[in-house]
PASEBA-1860 file (N, C-alpha, C; in nm, 3 decimals):
! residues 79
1> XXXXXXXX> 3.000/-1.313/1.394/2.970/-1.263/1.527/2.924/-1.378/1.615 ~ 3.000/-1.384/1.758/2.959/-1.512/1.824/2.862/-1.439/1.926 ~ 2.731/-1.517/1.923/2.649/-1.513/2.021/2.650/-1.576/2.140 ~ 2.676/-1.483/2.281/2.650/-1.590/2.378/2.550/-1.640/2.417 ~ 2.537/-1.750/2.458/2.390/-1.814/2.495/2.432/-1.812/2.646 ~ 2.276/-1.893/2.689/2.232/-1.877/2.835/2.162/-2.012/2.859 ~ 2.204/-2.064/2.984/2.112/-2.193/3.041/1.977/-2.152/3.122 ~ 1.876/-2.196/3.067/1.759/-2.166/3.148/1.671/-2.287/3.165
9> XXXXXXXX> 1.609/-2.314/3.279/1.533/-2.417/3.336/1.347/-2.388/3.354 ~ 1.323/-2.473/3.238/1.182/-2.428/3.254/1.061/-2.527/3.305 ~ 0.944/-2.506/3.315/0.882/-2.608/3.340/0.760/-2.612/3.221 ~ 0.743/-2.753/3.208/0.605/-2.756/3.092/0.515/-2.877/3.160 ~ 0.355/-2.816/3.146/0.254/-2.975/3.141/0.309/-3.073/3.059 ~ 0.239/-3.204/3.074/0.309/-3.296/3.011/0.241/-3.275/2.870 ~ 0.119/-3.216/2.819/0.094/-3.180/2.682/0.194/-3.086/2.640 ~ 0.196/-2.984/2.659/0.301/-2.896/2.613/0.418/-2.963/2.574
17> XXXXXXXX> 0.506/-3.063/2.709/0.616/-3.143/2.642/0.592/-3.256/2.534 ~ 0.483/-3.295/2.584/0.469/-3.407/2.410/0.477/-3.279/2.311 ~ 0.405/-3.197/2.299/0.406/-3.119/2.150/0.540/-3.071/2.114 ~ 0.607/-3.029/2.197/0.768/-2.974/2.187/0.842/-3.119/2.132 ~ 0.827/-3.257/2.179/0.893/-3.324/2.165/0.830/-3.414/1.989 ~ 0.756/-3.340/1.976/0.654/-3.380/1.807/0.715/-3.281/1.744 ~ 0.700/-3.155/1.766/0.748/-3.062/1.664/0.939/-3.040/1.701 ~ 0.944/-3.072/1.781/1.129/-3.028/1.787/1.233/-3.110/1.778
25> XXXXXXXX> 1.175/-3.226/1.759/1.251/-3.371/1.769/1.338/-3.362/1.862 ~ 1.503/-3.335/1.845/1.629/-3.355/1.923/1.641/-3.177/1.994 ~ 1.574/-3.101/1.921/1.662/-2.971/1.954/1.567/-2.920/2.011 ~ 1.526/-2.925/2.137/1.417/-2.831/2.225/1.455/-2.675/2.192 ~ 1.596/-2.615/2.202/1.680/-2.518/2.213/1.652/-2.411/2.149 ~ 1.669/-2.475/1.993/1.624/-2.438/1.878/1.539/-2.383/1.850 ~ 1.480/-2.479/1.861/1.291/-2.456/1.829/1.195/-2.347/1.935 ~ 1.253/-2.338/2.078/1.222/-2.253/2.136/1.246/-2.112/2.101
33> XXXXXXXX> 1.388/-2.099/2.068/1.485/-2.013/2.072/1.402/-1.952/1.972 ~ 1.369/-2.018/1.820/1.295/-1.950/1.703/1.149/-1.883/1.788 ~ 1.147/-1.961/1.862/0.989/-1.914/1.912/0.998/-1.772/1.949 ~ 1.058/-1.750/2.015/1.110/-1.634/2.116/1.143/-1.545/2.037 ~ 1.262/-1.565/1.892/1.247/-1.415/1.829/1.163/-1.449/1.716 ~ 1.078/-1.506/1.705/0.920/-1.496/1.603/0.791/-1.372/1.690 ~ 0.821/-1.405/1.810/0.762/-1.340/1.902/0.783/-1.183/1.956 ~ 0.926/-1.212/1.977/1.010/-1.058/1.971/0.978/-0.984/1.870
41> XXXXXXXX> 0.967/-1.056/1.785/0.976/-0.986/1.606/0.799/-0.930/1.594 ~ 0.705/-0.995/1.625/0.567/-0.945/1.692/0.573/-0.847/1.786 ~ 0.642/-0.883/1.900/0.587/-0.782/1.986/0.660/-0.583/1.901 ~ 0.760/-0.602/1.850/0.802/-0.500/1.808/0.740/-0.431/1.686 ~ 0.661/-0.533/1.598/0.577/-0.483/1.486/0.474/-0.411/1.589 ~ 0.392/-0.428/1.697/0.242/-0.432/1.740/0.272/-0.290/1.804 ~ 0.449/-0.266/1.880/0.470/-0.138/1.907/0.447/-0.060/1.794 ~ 0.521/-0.086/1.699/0.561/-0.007/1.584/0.450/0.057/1.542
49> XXXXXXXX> 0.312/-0.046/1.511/0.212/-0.018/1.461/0.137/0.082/1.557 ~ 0.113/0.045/1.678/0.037/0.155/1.782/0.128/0.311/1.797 ~ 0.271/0.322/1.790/0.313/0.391/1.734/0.257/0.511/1.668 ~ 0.262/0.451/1.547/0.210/0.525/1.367/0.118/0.573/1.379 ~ -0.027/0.432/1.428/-0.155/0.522/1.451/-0.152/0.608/1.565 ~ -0.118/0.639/1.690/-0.084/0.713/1.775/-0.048/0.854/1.701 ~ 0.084/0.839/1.611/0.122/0.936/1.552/0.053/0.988/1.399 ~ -0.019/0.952/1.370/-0.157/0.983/1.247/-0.283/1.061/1.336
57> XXXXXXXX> -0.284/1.006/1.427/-0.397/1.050/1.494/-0.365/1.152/1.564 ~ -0.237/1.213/1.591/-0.162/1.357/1.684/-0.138/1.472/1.507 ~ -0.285/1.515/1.582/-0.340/1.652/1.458/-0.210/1.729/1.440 ~ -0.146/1.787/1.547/-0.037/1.880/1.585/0.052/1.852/1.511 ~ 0.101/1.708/1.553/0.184/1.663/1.456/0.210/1.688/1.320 ~ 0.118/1.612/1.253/0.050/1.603/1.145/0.082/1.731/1.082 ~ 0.030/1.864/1.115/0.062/1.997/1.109/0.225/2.024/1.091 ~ 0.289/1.991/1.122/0.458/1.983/1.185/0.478/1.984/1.069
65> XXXXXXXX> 0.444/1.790/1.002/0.517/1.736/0.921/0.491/1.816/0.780 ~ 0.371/1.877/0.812/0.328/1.918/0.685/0.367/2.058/0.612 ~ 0.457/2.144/0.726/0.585/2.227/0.763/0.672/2.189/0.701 ~ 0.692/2.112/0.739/0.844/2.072/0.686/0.849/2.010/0.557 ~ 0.724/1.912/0.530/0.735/1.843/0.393/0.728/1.989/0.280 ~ 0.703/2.103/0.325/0.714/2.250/0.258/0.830/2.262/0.225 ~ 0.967/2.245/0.286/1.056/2.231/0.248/1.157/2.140/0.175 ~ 1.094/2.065/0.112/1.125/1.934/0.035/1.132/2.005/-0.143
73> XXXXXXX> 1.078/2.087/-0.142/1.092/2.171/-0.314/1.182/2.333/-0.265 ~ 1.271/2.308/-0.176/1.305/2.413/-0.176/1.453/2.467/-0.244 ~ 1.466/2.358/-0.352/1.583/2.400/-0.416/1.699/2.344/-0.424 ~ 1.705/2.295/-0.250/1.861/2.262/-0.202/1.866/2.105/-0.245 ~ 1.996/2.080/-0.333/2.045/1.956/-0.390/2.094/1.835/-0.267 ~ 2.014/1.778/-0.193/2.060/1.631/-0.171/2.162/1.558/-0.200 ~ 2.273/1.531/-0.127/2.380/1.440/-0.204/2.408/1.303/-0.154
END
């Protein structure tokens, strides 16, 4: 699967660019690019997680599931 990429123009302090240019050697691109879905990949756990507890903490819910998990011994074969 080919990914398209994108040109983007950013700006950095000159600390920030020394550290990019210590840790990334030749490939700014790269190394950003990992940054970005290390980050993505966070921000979607932190949903996920507020989520769950959101949904642990909805009593009603809770009640629902506990309905239905009633029907889990009810005989019918899974295939």
């Amino acid at each position: 699967m080919h990914r398209q990429t994108h040109r983007v123009t950013i700006t950095l302090d000159d600390e920030t660019f020394a550290f990019l240019n210590n840790v990334a050697s030749n490939n700014h691109s790269a190394y950003i690019n990992q940054l970005l879905k290390q980050e993505h990949k966070n921000f979607l756990q932190t949903a996920l997680r507020k989520v769950n507890q959101e949904e642990a903490e909805d009593t009603s819910y809770q009640e629902e599931l506990q309905a239905w998990d009633s029907t889990l011994s009810d005989g019918l074969i899974n295939d």
